[in-house]
C-alpha positions as CSV (number, residue, x, y, z in Angstrom):
1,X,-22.9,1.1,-119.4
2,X,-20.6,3.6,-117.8
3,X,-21.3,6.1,-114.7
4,X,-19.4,8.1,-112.7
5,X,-19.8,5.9,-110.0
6,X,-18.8,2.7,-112.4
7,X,-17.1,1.4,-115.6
8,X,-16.9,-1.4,-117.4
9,X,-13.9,-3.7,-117.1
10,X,-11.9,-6.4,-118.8
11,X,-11.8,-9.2,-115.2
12,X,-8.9,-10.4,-116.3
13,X,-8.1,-11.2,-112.0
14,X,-11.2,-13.7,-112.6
15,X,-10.1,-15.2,-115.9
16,X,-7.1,-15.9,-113.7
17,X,-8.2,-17.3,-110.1
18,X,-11.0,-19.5,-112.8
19,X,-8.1,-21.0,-114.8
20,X,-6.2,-22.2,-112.3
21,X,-5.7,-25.9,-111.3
22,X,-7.2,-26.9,-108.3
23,X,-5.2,-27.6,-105.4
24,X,-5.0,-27.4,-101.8
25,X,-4.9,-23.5,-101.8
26,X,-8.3,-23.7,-103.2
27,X,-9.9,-26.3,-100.5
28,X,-7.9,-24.6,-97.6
29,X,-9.8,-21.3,-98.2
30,X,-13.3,-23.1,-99.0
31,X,-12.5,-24.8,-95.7
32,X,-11.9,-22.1,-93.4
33,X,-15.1,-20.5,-94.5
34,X,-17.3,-23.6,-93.6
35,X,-15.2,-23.3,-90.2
36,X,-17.1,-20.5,-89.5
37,X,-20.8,-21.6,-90.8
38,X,-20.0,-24.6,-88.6
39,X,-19.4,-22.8,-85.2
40,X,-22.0,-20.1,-85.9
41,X,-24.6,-22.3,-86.8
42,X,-24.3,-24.6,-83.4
43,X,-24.7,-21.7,-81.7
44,X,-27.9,-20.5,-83.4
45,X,-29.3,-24.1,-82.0
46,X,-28.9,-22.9,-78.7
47,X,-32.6,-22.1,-77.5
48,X,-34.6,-24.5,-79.0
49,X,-31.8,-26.9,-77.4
50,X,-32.6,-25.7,-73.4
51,X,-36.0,-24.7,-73.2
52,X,-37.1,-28.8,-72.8
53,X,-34.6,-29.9,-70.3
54,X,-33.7,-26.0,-68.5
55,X,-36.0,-23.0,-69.2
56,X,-39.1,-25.5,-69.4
57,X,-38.4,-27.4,-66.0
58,X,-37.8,-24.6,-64.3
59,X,-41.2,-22.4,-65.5
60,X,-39.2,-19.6,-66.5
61,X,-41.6,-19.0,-69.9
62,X,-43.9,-21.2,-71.9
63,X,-43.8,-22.6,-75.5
64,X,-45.4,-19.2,-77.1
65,X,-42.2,-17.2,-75.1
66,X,-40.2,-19.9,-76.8
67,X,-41.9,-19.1,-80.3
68,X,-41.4,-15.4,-80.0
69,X,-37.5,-15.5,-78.5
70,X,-37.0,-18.5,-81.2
71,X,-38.3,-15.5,-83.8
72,X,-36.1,-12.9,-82.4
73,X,-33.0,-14.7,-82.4
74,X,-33.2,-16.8,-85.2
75,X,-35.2,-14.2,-86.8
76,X,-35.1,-10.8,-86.5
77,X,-31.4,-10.4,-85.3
78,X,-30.4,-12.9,-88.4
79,X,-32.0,-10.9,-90.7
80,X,-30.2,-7.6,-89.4
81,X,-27.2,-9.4,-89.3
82,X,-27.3,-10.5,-92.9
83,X,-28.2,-7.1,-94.6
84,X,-26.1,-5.1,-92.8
85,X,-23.2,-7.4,-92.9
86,X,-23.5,-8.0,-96.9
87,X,-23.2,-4.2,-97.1
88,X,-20.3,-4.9,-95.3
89,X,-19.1,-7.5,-97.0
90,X,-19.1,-5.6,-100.9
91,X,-18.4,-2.7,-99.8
92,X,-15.1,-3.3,-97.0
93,X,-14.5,-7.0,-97.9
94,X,-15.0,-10.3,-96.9
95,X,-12.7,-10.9,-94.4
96,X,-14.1,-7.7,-92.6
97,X,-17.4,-8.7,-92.9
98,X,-16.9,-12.7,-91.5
99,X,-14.4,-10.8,-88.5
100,X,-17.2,-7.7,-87.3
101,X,-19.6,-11.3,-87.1
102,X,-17.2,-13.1,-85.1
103,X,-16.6,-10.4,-82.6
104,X,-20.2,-10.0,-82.2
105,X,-21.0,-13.4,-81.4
106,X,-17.7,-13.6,-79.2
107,X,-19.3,-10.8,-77.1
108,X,-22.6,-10.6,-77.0
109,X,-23.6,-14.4,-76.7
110,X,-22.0,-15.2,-73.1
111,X,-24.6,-12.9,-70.6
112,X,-27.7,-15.7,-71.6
113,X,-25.4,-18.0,-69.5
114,X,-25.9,-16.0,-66.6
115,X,-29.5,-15.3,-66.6
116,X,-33.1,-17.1,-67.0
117,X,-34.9,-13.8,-67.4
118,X,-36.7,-13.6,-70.5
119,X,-36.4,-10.0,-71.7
120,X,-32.5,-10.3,-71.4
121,X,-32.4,-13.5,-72.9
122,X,-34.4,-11.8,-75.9
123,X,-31.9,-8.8,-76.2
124,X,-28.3,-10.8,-76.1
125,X,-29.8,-14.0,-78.4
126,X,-31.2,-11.0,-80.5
127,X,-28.0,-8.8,-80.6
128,X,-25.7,-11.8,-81.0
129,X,-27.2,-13.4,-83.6
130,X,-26.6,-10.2,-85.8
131,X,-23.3,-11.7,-85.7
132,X,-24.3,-15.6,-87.0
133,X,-26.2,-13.5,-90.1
134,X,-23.1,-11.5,-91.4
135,X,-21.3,-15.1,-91.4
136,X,-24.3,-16.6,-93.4
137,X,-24.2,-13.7,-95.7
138,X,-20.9,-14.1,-96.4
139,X,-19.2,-17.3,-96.3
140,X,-20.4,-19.0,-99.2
141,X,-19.7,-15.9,-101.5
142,X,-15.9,-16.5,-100.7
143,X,-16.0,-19.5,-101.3
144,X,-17.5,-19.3,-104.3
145,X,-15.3,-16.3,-105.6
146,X,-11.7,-17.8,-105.1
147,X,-13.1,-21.9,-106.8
148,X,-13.0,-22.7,-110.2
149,X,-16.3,-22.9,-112.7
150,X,-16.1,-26.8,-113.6
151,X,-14.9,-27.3,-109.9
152,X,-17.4,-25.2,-108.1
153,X,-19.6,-27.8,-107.5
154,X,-17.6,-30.5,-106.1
155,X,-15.3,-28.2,-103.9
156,X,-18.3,-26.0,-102.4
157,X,-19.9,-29.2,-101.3
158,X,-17.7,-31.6,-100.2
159,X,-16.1,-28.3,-98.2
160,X,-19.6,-27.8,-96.2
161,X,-19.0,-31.6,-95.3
162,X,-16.9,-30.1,-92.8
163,X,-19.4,-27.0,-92.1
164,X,-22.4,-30.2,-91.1
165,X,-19.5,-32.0,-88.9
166,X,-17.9,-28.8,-87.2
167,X,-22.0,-27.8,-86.6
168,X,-23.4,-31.5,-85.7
169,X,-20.6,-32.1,-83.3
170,X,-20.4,-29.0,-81.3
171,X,-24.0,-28.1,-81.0
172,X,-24.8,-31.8,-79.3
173,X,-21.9,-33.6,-78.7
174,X,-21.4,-31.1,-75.8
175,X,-24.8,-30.7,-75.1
176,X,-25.3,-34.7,-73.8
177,X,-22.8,-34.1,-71.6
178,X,-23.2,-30.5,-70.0
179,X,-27.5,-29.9,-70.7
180,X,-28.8,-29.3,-68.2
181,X,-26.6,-29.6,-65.2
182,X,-23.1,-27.5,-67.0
183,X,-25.6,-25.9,-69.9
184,X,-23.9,-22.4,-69.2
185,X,-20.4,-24.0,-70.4
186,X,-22.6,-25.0,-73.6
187,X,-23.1,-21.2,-74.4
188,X,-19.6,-20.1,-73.1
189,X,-18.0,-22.5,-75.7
190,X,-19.1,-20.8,-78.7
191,X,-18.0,-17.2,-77.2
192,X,-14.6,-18.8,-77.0
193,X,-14.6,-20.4,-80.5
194,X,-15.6,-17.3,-81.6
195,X,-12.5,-15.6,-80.3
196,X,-9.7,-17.9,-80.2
197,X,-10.6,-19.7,-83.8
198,X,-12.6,-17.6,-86.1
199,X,-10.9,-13.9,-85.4
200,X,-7.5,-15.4,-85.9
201,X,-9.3,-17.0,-89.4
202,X,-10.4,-14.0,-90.5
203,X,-7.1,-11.5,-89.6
204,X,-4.4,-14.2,-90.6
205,X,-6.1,-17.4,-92.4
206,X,-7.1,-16.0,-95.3
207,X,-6.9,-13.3,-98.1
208,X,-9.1,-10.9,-99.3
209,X,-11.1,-12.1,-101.9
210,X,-9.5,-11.0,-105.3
211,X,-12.6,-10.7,-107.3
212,X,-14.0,-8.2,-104.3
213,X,-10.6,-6.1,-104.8
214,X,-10.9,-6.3,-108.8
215,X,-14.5,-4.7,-108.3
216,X,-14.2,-2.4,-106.2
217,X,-11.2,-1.2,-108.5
218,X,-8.3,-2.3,-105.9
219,X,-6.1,-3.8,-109.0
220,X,-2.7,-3.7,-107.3
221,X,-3.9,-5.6,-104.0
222,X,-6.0,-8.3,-106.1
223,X,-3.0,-8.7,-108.2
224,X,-1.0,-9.7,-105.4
225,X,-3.6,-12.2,-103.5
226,X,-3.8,-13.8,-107.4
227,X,0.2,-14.2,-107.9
228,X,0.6,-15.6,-104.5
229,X,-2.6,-17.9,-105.4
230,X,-0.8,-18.5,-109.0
231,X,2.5,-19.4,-107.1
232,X,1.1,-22.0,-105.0
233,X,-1.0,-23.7,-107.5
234,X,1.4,-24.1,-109.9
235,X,3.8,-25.3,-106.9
236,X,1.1,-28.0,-105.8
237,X,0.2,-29.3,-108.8
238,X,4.2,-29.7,-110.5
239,X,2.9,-28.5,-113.6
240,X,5.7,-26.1,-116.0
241,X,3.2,-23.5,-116.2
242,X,-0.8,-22.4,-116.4
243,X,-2.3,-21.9,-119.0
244,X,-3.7,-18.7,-120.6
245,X,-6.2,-16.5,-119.0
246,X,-9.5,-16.7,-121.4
247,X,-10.1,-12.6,-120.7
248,X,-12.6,-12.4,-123.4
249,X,-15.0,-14.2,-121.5
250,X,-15.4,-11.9,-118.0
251,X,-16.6,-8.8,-118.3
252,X,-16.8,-6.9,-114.4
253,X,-18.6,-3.4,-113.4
254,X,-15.9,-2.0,-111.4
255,X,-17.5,-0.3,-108.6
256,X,-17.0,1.6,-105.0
257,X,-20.4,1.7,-104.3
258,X,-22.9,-0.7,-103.4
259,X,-26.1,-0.5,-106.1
260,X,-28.6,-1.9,-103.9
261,X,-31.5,-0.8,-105.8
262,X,-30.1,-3.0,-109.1
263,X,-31.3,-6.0,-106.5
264,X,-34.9,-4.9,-107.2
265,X,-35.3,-4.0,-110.9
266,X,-34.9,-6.6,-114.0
267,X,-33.8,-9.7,-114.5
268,X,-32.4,-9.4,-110.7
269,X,-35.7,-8.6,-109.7
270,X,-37.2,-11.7,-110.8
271,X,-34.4,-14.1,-109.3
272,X,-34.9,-11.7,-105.9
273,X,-38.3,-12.7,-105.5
274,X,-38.2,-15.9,-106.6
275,X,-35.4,-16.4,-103.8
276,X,-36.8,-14.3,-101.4
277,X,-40.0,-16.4,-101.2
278,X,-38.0,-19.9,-101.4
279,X,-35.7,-18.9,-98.3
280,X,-38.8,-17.5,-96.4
281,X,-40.9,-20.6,-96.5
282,X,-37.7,-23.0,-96.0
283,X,-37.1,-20.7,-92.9
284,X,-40.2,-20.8,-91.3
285,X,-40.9,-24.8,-92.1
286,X,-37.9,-27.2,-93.0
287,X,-35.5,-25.4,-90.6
288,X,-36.5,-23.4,-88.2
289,X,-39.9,-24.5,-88.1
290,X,-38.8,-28.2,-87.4
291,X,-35.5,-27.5,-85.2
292,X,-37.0,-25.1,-83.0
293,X,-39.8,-27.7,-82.0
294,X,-37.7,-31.3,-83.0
295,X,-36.1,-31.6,-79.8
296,X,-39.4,-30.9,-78.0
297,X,-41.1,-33.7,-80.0
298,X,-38.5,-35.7,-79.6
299,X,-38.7,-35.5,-75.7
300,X,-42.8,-36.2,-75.9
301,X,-42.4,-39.3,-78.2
302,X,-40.4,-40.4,-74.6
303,X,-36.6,-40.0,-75.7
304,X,-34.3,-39.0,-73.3
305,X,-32.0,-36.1,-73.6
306,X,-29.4,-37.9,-74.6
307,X,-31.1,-40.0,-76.8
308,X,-32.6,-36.6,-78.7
309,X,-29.4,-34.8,-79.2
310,X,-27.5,-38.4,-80.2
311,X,-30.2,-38.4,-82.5
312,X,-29.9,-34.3,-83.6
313,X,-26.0,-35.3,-83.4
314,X,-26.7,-38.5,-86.0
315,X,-28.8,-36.6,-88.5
316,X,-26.8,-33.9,-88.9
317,X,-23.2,-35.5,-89.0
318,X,-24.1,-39.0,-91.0
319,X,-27.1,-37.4,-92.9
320,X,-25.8,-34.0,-93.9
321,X,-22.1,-35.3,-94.2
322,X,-23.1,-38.6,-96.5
323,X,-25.5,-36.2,-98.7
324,X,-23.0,-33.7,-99.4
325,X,-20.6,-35.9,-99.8
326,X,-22.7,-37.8,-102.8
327,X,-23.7,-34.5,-103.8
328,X,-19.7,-33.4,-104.0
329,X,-18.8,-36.5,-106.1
330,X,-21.8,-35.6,-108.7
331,X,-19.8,-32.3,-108.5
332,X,-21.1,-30.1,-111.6
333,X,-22.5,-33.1,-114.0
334,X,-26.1,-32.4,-112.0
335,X,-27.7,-29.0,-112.3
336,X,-27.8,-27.4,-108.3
337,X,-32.2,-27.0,-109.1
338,X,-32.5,-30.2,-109.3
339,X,-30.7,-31.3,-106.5
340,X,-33.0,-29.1,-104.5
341,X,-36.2,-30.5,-105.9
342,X,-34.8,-34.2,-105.3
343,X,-33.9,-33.3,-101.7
344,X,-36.8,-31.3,-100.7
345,X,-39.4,-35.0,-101.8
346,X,-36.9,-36.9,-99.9
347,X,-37.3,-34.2,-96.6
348,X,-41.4,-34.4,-96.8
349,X,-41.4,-38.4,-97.3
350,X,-38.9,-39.3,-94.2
351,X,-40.9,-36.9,-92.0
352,X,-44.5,-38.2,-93.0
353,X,-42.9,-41.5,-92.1
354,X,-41.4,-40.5,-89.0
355,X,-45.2,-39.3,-88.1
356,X,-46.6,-42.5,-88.2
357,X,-43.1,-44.5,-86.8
358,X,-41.4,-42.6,-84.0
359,X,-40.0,-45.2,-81.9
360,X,-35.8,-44.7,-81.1
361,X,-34.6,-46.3,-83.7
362,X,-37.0,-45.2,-86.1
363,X,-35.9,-41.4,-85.0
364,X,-32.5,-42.4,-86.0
365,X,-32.4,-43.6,-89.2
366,X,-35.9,-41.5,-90.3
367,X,-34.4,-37.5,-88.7
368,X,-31.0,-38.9,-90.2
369,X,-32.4,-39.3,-93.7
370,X,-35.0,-36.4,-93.5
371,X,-32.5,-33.2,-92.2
372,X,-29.7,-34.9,-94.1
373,X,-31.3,-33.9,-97.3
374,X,-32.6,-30.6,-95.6
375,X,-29.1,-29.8,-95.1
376,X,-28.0,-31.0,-98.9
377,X,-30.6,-28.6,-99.9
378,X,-30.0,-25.9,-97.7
379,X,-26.0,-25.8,-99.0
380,X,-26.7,-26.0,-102.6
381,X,-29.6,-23.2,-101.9
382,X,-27.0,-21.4,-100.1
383,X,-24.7,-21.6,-103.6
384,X,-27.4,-21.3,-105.7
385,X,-28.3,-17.9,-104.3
386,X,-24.6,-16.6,-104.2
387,X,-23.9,-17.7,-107.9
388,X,-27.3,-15.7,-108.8
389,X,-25.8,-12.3,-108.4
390,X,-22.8,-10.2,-109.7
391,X,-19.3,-9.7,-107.6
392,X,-20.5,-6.0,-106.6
393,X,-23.7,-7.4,-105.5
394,X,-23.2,-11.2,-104.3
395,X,-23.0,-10.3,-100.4
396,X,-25.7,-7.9,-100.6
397,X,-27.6,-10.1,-102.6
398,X,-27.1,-12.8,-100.4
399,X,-27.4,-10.9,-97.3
400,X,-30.8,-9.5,-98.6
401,X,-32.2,-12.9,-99.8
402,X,-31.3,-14.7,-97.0
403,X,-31.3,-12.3,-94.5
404,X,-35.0,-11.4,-95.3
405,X,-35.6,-14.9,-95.8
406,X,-35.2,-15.7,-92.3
407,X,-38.7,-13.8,-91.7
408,X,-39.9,-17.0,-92.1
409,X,-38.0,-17.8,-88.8
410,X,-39.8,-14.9,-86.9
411,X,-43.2,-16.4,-88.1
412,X,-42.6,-20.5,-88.6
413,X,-41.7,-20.9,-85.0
414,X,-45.0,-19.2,-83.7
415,X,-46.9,-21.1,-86.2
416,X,-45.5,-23.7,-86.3
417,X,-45.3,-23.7,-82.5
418,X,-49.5,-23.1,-82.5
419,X,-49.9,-26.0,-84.6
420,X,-47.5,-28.4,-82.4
421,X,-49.2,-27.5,-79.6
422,X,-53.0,-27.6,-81.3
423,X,-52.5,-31.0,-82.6
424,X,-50.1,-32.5,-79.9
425,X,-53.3,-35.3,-79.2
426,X,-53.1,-36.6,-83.0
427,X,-49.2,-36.7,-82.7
428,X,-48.5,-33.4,-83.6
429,X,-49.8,-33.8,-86.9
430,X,-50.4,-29.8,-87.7
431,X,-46.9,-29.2,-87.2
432,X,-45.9,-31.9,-89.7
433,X,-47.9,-30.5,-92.3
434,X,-46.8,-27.3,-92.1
435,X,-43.1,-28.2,-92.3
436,X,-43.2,-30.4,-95.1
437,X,-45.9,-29.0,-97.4
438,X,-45.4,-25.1,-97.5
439,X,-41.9,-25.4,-95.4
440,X,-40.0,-27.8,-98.2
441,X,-42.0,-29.0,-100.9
442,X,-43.4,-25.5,-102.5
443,X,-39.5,-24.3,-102.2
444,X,-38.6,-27.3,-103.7
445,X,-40.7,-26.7,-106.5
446,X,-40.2,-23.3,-107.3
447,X,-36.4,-23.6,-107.4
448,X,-37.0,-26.3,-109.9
449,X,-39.5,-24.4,-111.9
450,X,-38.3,-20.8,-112.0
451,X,-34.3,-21.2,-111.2
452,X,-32.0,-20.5,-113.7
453,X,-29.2,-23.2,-115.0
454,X,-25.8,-22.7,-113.5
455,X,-23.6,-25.9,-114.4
456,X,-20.3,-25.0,-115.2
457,X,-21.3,-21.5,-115.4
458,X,-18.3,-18.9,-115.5
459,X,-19.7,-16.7,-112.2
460,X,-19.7,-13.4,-114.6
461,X,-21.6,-15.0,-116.8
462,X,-24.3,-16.4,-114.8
463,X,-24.9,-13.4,-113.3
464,X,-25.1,-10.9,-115.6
């Protein structure tokens, strides 16, 4: 197919970044971009964090304000975020893309420190985490455009290792110490990180993505990124020379515009809403369903505060951080579906357990084992989903599918909020149900049943 407004091209700057060996080039640039899922996603915990031990004590709104500021911020802003920010992302690059979300959250995050009213808190948690969804829109499709086929798997996951500890360690360790009596310094240290680590990141740290530039048509500037990337490689790994690019095999739409409406028709149509309604129910259930209420539950089954965000600092370090590491040695020899399924039975069976034990040890080892594997899925979802769709489309695609995904964080919170406080006399079992049956195990399923194979997979080739 040729248009005036694209052509078909020979991608001989993929053939070239995907036949390189791996070396430390590779993992520092798949690192940096889980440096930034890391600080943005602590900072997306923040409400569900104060409301039982600061907005809650001091009657400044009830559960169903919780539900519907929980929805805007996780939610609607998110979703916003993501879209717009994909645009960004395929049609200005990457690295301006992950630095527009940085600034945002380094700017419009610290006036909830300075205030308890509600309708401000809504607006600055709204406008700020416009800035956390152009990061999740984003990161992963970097990453995943500068690694490797036969090392995609083991790289991208045993990179968001880091993304789990950077996320589990700042969005608690901080919080036992300074909620409530210093909870403002909680939300100020995130406008900070914001600034002082991920801006420099994004101007300095990293490249533009040489696939992006080869699409969009930018040959002389991707052929740069790729000799520098060539010239390290082959520096790092002491071998004579690489070997020979396998050009036959990529084929790349070179484009300057951004064919949005491709998303919607065909064979992308079908893997749209297959996604679109696997990252909606995850939303409103496994993730944001559950956090927004878990430390809440956590404080009635009698836990301190420090014993509920050691626990929320356990499960997400040790369970996310062991799973993808197990996940990362597997590397590409198990198919990324059936991960998801696996991880999504373990999820609903930890949590019915945790139902009927709840004690503080059993909150330990049971949230450990349970978000650990809802953060093992949620990263190879987050892979699946960039790997679905082609370089001209892979930020919009996953800005769209994820980003309208998190509508199931504007309506899981209020139902599941309903249902946790309807059923809080049989130990909140409404809320259970709904975050393990339609919140993990239908997603589960249907990635499982209607995904599409992606082991090994050239990028190209999978989505085409």
């Amino acid at each position: 197919m040729t248009t005036d407004a694209q052509t078909i091209a020979t991608g001989r700057i993929a053939a070239r970044i995907d036949r390189l060996p791996l070396t430390w080039a590779q993992w520092r640039l798949a690192l940096i971009t889980q440096i930034f899922w890391g600080v943005i996603i602590a900072a997306d915990g923040i409400p569900a964090k104060l409301y039982p031990f600061v907005w809650g004590p001091e009657h400044a709104f009830g559960l169903g304000a919780l539900a519907i500021l929980l929805a805007v911020g996780n939610g609607a802003g998110i979703l916003i975020g993501e879209y717009l920010m994909g645009i960004v992302a395929d049609r200005w690059g990457r690295r301006t893309a992950l630095l527009f979300s940085s600034l945002a959250i380094a700017f419009l995050l610290w006036p909830t420190a300075l205030t308890n009213n509600y309708p401000l808190l809504l607006l600055f948690f709204g406008l700020s985490s416009i800035g956390m969804g152009g990061v999740l829109s984003t990161n992963v499709v970097y990453m995943g455009e500068i690694v490797p086929p036969r090392e995609r798997g083991r790289v991208m996951l045993a990179s968001q290792v880091l993304a789990v500890v950077t996320f589990g360690v700042l969005g608690n360790l901080p919080a036992i110490y300074w909620v409530p009596s210093h909870y403002h310094w909680f939300i100020y240290l995130y406008c900070v990180l914001a600034l002082v680590v991920l801006v420099p990141l994004a101007l300095w740290a990293m490249p533009e993505s040489p696939r992006w530039l080869e699409a969009h048509g930018r040959h002389q500037e991707a052929e740069q990124v790729v000799s520098r990337l060539e010239g390290e490689c082959l520096r790092r790994s002491q071998k004579t020379s690489l070997p020979e690019p396998a050009y036959a095999a990529y084929v790349v739409p070179v484009t300057e515009h951004v064919p949005v409406k491709q998303l919607l028709r065909g064979e992308y149509g079908r893997r749209t809403l297959v996604l679109l309604t696997v990252w909606i129910l995850a939303y409103s259930g496994m993730f944001y369903g559950f956090g927004g209420y878990e430390p809440s539950a956590l404080h009635a089954f009698h836990l301190s505060a420090g014993e509920t965000f050691g626990v929320i600092l356990v499960s997400s370090v040790a369970g996310g951080g062991i799973g993808l590491a197990i996940c990362s040695l597997l590397g590409e020899a198990v198919e990324r579906r059936q991960t998801i399924l696996v991880c999504g039975l373990i999820n609903v069976a930890a949590l019915w357990i945790f139902y009927v034990y709840h004690s503080v040890a059993a909150s330990f080892v049971l949230i450990t084992i349970s978000w650990g594997a809802a953060q093992v899925l949620l990263f190879n979802l987050y892979n699946y989903t960039a790997a679905s769709y082609p370089t001209r489309l892979r930020a919009t695609g996953m800005g769209l599918t994820d980003g309208v995904g998190h509508l199931g964080s504007v309506f899981g919170p209020i139902v599941a909020g309903a249902l946790f406080a309807a059923t809080a006399s049989v130990g909140f079992v409404g809320w259970f149900a709904y975050v393990t049956i339609p919140g993990a195990l239908i997603p589960a399923l249907m990635v499982a049943w209607f995904g599409i194979n992606q082991r090994r997979a050239i990028l190209e080739q999978i989505s085409t």
